[in-house]
KEBAKE-936200 format. One record per residue (C-alpha): x negated, y, z; residue number from 1. Coordinates in steps of 0.2 Angstrom, whole numbers, always signed. Layout:
% residues N
R  east north    up   i
R     X     Y     Z NUM
...
END
This chain:
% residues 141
R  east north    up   i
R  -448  +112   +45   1
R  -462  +126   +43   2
R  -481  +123   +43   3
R  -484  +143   +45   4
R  -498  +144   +59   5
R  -500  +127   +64   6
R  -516  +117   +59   7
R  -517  +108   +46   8
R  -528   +94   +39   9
R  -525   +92   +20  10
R  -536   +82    +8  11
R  -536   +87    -9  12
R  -546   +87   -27  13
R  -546  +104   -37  14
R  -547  +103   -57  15
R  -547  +114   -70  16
R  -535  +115   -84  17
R  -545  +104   -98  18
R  -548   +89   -81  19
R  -565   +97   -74  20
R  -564   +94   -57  21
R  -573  +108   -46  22
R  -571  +100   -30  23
R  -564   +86   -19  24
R  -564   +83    -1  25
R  -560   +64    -8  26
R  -577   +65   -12  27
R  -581   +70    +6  28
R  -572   +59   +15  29
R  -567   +71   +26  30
R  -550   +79   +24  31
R  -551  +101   +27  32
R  -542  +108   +41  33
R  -537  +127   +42  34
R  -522  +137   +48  35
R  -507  +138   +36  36
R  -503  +153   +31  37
R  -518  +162   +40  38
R  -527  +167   +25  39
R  -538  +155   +26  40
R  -534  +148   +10  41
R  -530  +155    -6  42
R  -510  +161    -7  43
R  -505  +147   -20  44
R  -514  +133    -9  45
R  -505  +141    +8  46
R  -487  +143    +0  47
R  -488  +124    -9  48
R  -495  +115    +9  49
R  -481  +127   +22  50
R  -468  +114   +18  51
R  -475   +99   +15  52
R  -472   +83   +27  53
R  -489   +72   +32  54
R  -490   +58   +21  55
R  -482   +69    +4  56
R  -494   +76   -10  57
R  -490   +87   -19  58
R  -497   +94   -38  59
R  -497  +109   -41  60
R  -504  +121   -53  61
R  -510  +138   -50  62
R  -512  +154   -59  63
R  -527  +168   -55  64
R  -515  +178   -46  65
R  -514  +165   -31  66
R  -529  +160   -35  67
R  -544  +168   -33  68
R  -538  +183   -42  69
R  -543  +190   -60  70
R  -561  +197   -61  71
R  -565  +216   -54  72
R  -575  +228   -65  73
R  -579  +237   -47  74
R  -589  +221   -43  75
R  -601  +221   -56  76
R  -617  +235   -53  77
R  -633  +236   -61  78
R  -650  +244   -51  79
R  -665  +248   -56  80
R  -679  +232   -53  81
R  -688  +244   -43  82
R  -674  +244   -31  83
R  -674  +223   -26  84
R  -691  +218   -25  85
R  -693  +201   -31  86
R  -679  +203   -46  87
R  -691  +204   -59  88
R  -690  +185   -58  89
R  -673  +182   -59  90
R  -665  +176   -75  91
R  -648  +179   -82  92
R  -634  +165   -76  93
R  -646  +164   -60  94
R  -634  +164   -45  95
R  -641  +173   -30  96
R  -635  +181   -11  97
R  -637  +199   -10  98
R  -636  +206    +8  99
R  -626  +224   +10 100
R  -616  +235   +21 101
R  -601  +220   +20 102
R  -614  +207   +24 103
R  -620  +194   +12 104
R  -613  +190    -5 105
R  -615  +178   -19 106
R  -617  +185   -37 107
R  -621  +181   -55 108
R  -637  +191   -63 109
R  -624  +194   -79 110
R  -640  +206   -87 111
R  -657  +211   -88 112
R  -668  +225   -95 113
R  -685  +228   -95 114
R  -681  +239   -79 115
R  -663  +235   -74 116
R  -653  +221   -69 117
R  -634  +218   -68 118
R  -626  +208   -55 119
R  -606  +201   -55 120
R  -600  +199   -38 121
R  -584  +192   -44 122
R  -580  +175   -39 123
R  -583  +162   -50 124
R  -567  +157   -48 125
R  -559  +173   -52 126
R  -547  +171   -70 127
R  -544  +155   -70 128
R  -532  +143   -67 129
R  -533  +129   -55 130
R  -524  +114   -51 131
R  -522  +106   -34 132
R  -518   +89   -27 133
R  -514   +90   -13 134
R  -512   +76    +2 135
R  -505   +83   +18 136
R  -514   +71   +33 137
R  -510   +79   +49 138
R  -502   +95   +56 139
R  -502   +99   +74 140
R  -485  +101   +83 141
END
């Protein structure tokens, strides 16, 4: 029995490996649905929920390849301050949305001169490993 393309509704709480948590739909109280194996999802999340039953949960522990991936030196760029007006008052560690040709994105101001500033588009999320648990709550037939 497959969950590939059917909906499903999963609740779940994401930790780090020292026992951080980064996020809970627990917390919510409202379980997250999304189409197994659509993408949706990160891979590790997808391939750990496509054979579950409703009522089973399931631990599982993740690696940054099916995760979010390890972080891309392409998606880090410095411009002049000239060239985004108002970025003379960011500061570093100051998470912002930039709007490009791909549409808006989150980054990291990771630097800071007297006339450039550094952004990292990566994903926070990029390089590390995460750990799910995982409670599969509905799946549409």
């Amino acid at each position: 029995m497959s969950n590939l393309n059917k909906k499903c509704r999963v609740h779940y709480e994401g930790t780090f490996n020292d026992g951080t948590k980064f996020d809970s739909s627990y917390d919510r109280g409202k379980p997250l649905e999304f189409t197994c194996g659509a993408g949706q999802m990160i891979k590790g999340f997808d391939a750990a929920v496509v054979d579950m039953k409703v009522g089973e949960i399931k631990n599982v522990h993740l690696m940054p390849e099916e995760a979010y991936g390890m972080p891309d030196p392409r998606n880090i760029f410095t411009i002049g301050l000239k060239q985004l007006p108002g970025s003379e008052k960011l500061s570093v560690g100051a998470r912002v949305i930039l709007t490009g040709p791909m549409g808006r994105f989150p980054v990291t101001v990771t630097e800071k001169t007297d006339t450039t500033i550094t952004f990292d588009a990566n994903s926070e999320m990029a390089g590390k490993e995460l750990n799910f648990k995982i409670e599969l709550v509905f799946v549409e037939d």
